[in-house]
N, C-alpha and C positions, 0 to 999 in steps of 0.2 A: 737480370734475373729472369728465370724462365722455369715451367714448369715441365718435370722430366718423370719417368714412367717405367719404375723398377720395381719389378718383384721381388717382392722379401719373405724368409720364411718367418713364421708367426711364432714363438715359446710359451710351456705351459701356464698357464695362470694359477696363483696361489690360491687355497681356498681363503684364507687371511687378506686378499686383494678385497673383497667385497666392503663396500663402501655406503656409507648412509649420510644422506642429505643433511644431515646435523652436522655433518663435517664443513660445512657452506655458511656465509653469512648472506645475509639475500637485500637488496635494498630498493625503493622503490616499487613498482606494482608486483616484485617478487612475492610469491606463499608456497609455502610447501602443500606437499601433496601428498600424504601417508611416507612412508619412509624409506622411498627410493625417486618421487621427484617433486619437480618442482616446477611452477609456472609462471612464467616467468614475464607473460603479459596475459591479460582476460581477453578478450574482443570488444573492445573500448580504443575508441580512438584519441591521439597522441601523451602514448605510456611510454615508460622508459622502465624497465626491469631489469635487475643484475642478481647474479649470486656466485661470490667468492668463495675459495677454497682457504680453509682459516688460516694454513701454515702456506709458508713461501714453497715452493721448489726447487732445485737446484739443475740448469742448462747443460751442466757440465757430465752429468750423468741419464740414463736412457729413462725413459720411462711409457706408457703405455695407457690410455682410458679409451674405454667400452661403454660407450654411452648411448640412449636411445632420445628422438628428436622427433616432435610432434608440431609441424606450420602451421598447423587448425585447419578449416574445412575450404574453405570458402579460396578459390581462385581467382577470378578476373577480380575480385573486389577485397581481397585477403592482402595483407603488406605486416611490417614488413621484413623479418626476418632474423634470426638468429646471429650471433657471432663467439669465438671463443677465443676469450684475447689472454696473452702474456702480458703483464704490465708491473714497473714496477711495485706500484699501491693499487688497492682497493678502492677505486672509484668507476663513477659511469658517467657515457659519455651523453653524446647529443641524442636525441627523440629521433621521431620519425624514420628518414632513408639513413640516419646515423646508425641505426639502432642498437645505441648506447655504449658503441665504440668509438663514431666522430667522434675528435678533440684529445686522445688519450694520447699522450709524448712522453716517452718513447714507448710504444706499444708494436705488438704481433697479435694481428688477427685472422682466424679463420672464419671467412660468413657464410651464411647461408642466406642466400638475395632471394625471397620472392615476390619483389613486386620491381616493375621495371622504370627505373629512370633514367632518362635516355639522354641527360645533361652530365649524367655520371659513367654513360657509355656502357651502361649493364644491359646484356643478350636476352632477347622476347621470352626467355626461359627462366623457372628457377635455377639460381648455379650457385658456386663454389668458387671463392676468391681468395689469395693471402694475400691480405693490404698492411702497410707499414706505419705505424706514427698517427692511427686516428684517421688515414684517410680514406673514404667511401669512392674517387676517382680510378677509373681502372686505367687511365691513360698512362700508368706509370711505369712500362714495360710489362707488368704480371698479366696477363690476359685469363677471362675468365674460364672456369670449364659450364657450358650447360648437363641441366640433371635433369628436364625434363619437368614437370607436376610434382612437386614436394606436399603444395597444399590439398592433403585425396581425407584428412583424419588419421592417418594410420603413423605405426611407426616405425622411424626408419634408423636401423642399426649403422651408427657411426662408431669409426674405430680412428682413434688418434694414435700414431708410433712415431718418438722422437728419439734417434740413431745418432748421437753426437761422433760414435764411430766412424759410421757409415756416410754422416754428414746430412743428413738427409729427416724432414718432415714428411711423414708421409697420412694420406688422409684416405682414409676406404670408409664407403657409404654402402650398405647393404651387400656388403661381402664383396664390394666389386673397389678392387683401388682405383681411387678417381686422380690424385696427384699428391705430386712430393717435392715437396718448397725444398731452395735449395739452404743448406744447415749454416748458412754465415750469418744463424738467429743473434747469438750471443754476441761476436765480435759486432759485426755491422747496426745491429736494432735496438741491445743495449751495450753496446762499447765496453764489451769484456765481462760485463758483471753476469754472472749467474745463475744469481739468488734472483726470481721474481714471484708474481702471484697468478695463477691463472684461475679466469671467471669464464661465466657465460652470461652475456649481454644479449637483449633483444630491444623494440621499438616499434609504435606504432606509430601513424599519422593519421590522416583523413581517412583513411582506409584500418583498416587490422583485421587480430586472428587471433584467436588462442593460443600461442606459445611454450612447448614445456620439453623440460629436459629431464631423461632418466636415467639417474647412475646405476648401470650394472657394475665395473669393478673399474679398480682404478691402483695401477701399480708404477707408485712412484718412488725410486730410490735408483739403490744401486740392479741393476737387471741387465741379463746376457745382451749380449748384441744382436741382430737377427744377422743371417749372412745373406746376402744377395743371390739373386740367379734360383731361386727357389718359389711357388707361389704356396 
């Protein structure tokens, strides 16, 4: 597996897409946060926070979330990061460099790394990894992308589009697509099924950061395909 770097065109959003954080069960040092997000660890060291989406999804149809992501302030001493996993159930994983997606089988996770562990072979940067099955190792062919400083306060517009078409994950971070896992989610990660649940996980350890994630819209069902060759 390898990540590949296609332009796609974007389609209109419903106004009926708009989504509120009551749609989420949250578990752990999760809390909401007025009625578009959610925090998902304080700056307290080794937390584990999650917040699920109550209904399943379906793999086999496209769908689209517009979300906003906030890594807290604090850089050389901030950890450790975000993740947005597929999983069959509603659970969370390990603490810390896990951050609360170690251990989750069969899972897909998108992360957002920033703090560096260099046993797990993550780049002196914050980055962007898809890892399979709960594992934080990047030695498994997926290599990361670097992003540069995530942890500045501010927030940074994440857009998720899933093309079962087209075949393709694709992950854009502040208007810029950063990568597009290749789409053998369903066959290869859950073995045909899917129906699963998707969360966002974070973690802290010896170190942390404020963590929070904001729903702007979120359009899940049946929705056009994007066509290729377009940005």
């Amino acid at each position: 597996m390898r990540f590949l770097l296609p332009l796609l065109l974007a389609w209109s959003l419903p106004a009926s897409a708009q989504s509120s954080v009551q749609e989420f069960e949250l578990s752990g040092s999760a809390a909401f946060l007025g009625e578009t997000c959610i925090r998902l660890t304080p700056d307290e060291p080794w937390l584990t926070g999650s917040a699920w989406y109550k209904d399943p999804i379906d793999l086999s149809q496209a769908f689209e979330m517009q979300l906003d992501i906030v890594l807290g302030e604090k850089d050389v001493n901030g950890a450790d990061g975000i993740v947005f996993v597929f999983h069959p159930t509603k659970q969370t994983g390990y603490r810390g460099e896990g951050m609360g997606f170690a251990g989750l089988v069969p899972s897909l996770g998108i992360e957002f790394d920033t703090y560096q562990n260099t046993h797990l072979l993550d780049p002196a940067v914050d980055h962007l990894a898809a890892m399979r099955h709960g594992r934080s190792f990047h030695g498994d062919g997926v290599p990361p992308v670097g992003l540069g400083n995530l942890e500045d306060g501010e927030r940074h517009k994440l857009r998720i589009v899933w093309s079962p078409g087209a075949n393709t994950l694709d992950i854009h971070l502040d208007g810029e697509l950063k990568a597009s896992y290749p789409g053998t989610v369903v066959r290869q990660t859950f073995e045909g099924t899917p129906m699963v649940y998707w969360g966002m996980t974070a973690g802290t350890g010896r170190l942390s950061n404020t963590q929070d994630v904001c729903i702007e819209k979120l359009l899940l069902g049946a929705l056009p395909e994007p066509h290729p060759g377009r940005g």
